[in-house]
DRENSE-257863 format. One record per residue (C-alpha): residue in one letter; x, y, z; residue number from 1. Coordinates in nm, 3 decimals, decimal comma. Each point is the difference from the previous one (the first is absolute). Layout:
<rs>
R   resn        c1        c2        c3   resi
R      a         X         Y         Z    NUM
...
</rs>
This chain:
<rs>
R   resn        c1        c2        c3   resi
R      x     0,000     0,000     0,000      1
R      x     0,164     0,350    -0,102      2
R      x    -0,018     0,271     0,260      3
R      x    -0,289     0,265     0,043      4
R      x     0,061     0,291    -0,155      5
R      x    -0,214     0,366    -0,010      6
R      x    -0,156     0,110    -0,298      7
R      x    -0,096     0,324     0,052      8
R      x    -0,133     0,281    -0,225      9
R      x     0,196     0,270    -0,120     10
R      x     0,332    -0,198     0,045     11
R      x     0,308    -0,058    -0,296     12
R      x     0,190    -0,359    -0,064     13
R      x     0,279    -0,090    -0,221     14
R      x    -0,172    -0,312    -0,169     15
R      x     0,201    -0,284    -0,130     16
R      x    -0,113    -0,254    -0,199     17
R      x     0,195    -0,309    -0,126     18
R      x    -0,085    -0,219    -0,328     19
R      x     0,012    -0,425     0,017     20
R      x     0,366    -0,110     0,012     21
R      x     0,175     0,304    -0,165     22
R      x    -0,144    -0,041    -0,311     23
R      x     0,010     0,300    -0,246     24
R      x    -0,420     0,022    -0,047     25
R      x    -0,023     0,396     0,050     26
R      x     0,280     0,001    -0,314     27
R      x    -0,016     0,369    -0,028     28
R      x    -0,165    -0,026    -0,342     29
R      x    -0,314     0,229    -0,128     30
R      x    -0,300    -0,245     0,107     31
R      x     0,172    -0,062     0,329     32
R      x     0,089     0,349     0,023     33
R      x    -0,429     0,114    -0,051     34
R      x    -0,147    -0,298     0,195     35
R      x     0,186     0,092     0,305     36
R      x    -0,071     0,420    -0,089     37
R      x    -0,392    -0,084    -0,027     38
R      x    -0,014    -0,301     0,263     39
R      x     0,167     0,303     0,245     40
R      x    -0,224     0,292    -0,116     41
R      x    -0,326    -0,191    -0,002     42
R      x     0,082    -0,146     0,390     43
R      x     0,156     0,295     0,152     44
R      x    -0,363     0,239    -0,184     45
R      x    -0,186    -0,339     0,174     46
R      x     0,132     0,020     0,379     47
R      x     0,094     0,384    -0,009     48
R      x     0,394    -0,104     0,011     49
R      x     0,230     0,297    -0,051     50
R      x     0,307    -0,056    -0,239     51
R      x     0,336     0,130     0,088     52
R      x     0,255    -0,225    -0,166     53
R      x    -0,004    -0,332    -0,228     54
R      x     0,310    -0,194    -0,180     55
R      x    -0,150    -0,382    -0,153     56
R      x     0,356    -0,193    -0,064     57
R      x    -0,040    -0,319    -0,198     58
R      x    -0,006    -0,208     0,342     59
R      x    -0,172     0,234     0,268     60
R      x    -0,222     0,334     0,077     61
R      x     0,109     0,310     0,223     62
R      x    -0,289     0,208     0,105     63
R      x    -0,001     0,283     0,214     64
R      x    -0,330     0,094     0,083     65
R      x    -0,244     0,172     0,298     66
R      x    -0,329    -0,195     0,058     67
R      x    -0,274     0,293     0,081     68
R      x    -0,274    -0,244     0,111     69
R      x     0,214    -0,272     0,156     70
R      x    -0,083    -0,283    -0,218     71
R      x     0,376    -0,088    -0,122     72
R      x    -0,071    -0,377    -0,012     73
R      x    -0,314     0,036    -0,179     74
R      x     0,185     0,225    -0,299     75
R      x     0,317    -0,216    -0,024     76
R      x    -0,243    -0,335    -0,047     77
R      x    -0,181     0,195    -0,273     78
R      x     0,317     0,104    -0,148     79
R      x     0,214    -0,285     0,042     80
R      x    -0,270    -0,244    -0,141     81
R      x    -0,055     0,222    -0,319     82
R      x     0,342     0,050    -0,086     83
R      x     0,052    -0,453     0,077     84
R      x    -0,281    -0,081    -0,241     85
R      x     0,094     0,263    -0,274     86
R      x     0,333    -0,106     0,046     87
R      x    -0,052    -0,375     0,000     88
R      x    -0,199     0,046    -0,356     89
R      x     0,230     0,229    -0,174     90
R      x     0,283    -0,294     0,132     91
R      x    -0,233    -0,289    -0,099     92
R      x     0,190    -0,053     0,396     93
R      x    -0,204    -0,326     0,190     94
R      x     0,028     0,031     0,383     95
R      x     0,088     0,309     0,235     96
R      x     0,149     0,294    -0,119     97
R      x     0,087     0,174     0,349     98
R      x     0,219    -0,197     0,234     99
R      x    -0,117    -0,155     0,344    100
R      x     0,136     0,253     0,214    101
R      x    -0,202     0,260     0,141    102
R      x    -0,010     0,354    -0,194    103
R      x     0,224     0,270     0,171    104
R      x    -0,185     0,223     0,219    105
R      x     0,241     0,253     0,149    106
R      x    -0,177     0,317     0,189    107
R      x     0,192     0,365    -0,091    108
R      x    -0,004     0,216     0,311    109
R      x     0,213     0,330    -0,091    110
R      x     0,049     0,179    -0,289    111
R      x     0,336    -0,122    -0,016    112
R      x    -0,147    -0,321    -0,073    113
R      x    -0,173     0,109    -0,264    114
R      x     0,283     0,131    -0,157    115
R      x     0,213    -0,306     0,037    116
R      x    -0,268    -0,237    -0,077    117
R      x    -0,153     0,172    -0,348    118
R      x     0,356     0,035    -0,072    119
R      x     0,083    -0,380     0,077    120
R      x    -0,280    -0,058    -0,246    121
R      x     0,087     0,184    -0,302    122
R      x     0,385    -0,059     0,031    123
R      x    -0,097    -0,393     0,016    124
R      x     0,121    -0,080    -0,361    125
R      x     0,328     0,190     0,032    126
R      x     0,067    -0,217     0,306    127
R      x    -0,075    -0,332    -0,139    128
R      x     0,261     0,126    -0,275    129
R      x    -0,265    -0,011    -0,295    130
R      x     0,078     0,371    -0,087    131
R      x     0,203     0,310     0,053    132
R      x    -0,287     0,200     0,082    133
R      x    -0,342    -0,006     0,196    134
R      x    -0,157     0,173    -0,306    135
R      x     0,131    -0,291    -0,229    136
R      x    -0,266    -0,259     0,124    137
R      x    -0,216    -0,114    -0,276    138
R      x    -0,272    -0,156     0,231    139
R      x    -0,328     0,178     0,192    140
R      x     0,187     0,288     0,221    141
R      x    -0,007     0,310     0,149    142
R      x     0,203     0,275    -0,104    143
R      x     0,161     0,279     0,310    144
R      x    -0,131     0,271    -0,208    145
R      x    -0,353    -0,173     0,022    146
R      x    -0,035    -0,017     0,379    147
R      x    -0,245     0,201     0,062    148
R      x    -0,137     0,145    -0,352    149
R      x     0,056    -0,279    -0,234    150
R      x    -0,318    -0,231    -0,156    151
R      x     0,082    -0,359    -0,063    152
R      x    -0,222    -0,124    -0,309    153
R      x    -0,109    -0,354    -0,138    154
R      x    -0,255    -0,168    -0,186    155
R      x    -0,170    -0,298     0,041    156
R      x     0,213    -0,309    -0,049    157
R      x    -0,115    -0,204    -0,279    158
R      x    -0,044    -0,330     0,212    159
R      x    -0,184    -0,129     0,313    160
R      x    -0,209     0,296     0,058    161
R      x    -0,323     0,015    -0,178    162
R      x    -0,066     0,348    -0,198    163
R      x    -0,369    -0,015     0,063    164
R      x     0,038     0,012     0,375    165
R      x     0,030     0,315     0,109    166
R      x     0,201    -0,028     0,284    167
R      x     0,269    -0,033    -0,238    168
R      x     0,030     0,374    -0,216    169
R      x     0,151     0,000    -0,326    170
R      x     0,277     0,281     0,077    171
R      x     0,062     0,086     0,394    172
R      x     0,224     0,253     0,200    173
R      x     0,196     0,011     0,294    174
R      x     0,122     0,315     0,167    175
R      x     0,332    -0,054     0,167    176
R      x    -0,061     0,195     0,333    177
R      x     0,232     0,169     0,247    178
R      x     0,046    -0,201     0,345    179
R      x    -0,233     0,149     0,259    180
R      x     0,043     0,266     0,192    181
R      x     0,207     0,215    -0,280    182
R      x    -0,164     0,292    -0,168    183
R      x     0,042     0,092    -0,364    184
R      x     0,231     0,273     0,072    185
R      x     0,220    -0,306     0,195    186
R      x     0,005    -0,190    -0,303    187
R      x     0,332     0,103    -0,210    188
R      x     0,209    -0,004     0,303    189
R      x    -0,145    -0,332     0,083    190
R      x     0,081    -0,103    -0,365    191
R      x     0,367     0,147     0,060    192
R      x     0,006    -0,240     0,306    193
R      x    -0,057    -0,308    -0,169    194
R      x     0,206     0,058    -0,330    195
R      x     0,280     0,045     0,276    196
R      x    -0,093    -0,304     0,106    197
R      x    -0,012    -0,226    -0,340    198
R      x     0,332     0,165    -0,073    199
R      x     0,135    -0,108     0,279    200
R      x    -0,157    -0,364    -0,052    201
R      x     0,175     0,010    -0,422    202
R      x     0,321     0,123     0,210    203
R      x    -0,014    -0,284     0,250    204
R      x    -0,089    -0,283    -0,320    205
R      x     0,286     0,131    -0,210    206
R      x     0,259    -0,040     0,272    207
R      x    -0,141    -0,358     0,065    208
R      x     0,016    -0,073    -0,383    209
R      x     0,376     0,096    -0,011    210
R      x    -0,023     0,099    -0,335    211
R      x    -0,208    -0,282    -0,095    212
R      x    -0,222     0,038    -0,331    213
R      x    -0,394     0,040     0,103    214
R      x    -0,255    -0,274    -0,231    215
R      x    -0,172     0,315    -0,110    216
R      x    -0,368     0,080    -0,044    217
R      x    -0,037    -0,145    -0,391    218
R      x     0,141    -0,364     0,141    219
R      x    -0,199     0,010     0,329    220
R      x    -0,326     0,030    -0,248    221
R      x     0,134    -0,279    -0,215    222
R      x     0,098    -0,270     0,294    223
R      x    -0,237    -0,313    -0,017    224
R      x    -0,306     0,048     0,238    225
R      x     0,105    -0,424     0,102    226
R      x     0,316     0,067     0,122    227
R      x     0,067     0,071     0,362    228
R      x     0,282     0,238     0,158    229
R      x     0,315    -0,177     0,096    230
R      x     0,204     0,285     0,223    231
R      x     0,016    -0,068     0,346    232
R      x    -0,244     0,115     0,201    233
R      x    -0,012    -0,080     0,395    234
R      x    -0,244    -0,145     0,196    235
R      x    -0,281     0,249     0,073    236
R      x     0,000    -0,041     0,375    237
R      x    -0,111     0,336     0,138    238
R      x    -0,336     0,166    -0,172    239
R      x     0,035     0,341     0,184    240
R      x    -0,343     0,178     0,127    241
R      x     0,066     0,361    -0,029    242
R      x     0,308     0,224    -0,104    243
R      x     0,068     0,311     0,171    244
R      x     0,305     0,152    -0,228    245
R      x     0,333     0,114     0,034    246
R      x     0,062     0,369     0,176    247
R      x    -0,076     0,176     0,297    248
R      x    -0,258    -0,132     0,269    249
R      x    -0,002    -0,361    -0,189    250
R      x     0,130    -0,173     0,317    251
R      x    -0,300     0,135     0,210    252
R      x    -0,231    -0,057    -0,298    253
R      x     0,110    -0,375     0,000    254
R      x    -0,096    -0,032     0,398    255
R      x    -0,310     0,189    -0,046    256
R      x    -0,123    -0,245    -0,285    257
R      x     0,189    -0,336     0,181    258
R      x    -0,219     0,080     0,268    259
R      x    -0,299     0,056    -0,166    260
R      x     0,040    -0,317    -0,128    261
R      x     0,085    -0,209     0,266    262
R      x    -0,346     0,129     0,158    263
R      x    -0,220    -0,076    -0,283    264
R      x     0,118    -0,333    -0,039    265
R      x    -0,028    -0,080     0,404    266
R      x    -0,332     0,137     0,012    267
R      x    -0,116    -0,150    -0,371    268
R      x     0,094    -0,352     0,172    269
R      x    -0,189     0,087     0,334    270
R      x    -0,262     0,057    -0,185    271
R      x     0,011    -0,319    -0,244    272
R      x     0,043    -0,219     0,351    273
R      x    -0,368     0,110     0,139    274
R      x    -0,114    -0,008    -0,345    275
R      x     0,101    -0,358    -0,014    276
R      x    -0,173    -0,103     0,359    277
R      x    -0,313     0,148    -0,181    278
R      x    -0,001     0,352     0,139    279
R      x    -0,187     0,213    -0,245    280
R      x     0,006     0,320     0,075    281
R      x     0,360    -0,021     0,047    282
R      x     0,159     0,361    -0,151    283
R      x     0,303    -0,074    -0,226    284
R      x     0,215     0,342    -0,034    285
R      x    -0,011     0,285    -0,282    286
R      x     0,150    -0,120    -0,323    287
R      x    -0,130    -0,392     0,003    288
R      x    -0,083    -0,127    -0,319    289
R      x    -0,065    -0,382    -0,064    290
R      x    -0,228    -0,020     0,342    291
R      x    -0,170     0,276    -0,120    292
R      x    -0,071    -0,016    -0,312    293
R      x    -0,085    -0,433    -0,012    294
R      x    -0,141     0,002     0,388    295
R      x    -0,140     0,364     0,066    296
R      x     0,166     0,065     0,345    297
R      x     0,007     0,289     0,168    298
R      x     0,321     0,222     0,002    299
R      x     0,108     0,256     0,240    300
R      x     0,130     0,337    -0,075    301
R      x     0,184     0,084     0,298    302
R      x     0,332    -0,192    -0,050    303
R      x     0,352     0,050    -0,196    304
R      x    -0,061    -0,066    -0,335    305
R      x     0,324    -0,016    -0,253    306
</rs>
């Protein structure tokens, strides 16, 4: 059983999302490429999900996102399970598509989090050494210059959705929103911040690459969707549940959130134990979402919520 964890409205999260084994299925090229554009626009307009940063490689998804309703696990099992079925019919793929671990959650407290973790994001090609430069990526992204001003556009894939429903529009767009709590006039400096960042990131990748050569973006869209990545990667042992950033004040912000933490989950699992000896009107703490949602129990307001 994973642990409890708070899903609360308003909040941001770096998601991370892994396909079967490795294989190259989100092959950045141009019906990948709109599939995952419309399968993200149409979700994030269904569940009111706010957009901040995306980068689809050929084996995974980086989302940074704020959920204004606090419905998170409702949008990503809309949008995971369009993008797997378009994806296993533009493949002709049998089985899975995403792999068995769990989807990356990871809760961004600060602004400097933010800034690292859109970064992380768009820089993600340039550190897997596919090209020189964020910009370079061929598959569904997000630009800096969009955050916060630029409209992501796609129309509607040419499998697995039927054109007379219409849930699924023929053309759709998808604002690409500032992180909350910035203002428009916050904006370009916030933009400065991050291209700081993703320079930094393409800084950090060419030193690793020793002047290694990069596949580059025309032989990343041309790899077989069937084959599977063979660089090392370790064992994913820790799935982190929030970042709080680099800078000033993060060693306090860690604490703060730690121990927010630490008393959700003790009072989430109070709560489950009388629920479990049959006591109904048990109250499970702000931010509870399975018990909620599948067993209607009462939640309480008036506890640390991360």
């Amino acid at each position: 059983m994973s642990l409890p964890r708070s899903i609360l409205p308003g909040a941001t999260y770096l998601v991370t999302r892994r396909v079967l084994r490795r294989h190259f299925l989100l092959r950045p090229d141009a019906e990948i490429t709109n599939l995952i554009l419309y399968a993200l626009a149409v979700s994030a307009q269904r569940f009111g999900i706010q957009v901040h940063a995306l980068c689809a490689m050929s084996t995974h998804l980086h989302l940074v996102v704020t959920d204004e309703r606090g419905v998170l696990p409702s949008f990503l099992g809309f949008f995971h399970r369009i993008v797997a079925l378009g994806t296993k019919v533009l493949r002709a793929w049998e089985g899975p598509v995403w792999d068995h671990e769990p989807t990356s959650v990871v809760r961004l407290m600060t602004r400097p989090a933010f800034v690292e973790k859109i970064a992380y994001t768009l820089a993600n090609p340039v550190a897997a050494g596919l090209v020189r430069h964020a910009n370079e990526w061929p598959g569904a992204k997000v630009l800096v210059d969009e955050i916060g001003g630029g409209v992501l556009r796609a129309e509607r894939p040419r499998v697995y959705l039927d054109p007379k429903n219409p849930a699924w529009p023929r053309d759709v767009t998808l604002e690409v929103s500032l992180p909350p709590g910035l203002g428009a006039g916050e904006a370009e400096g916030f933009r400065r911040k991050v291209a700081d960042e993703v320079a930094r990131e393409e800084a950090k990748a060419y030193a690793e690459l020793a002047g290694g050569d990069v596949l580059g973006a025309e032989r990343a869209g041309s790899v077989s969707p069937y084959e599977r990545a063979t660089s090392f990667e370790p064992l994913r042992s820790l799935n982190p549940t929030f970042a709080v950033g680099r800078g000033s004040g993060s060693k306090e912000a860690w604490h703060r959130a730690a121990a927010a933490v630490r008393a959700f989950r003790a009072m989430y699992r109070a709560a489950l134990a009388q629920w479990r000896e049959l006591v109904r009107d048990v109250q499970f703490p702000e931010g509870t979402w399975w018990m909620r949602v599948c067993h209607r129990v009462g939640v309480r307001s008036d506890v640390p919520a991360v």
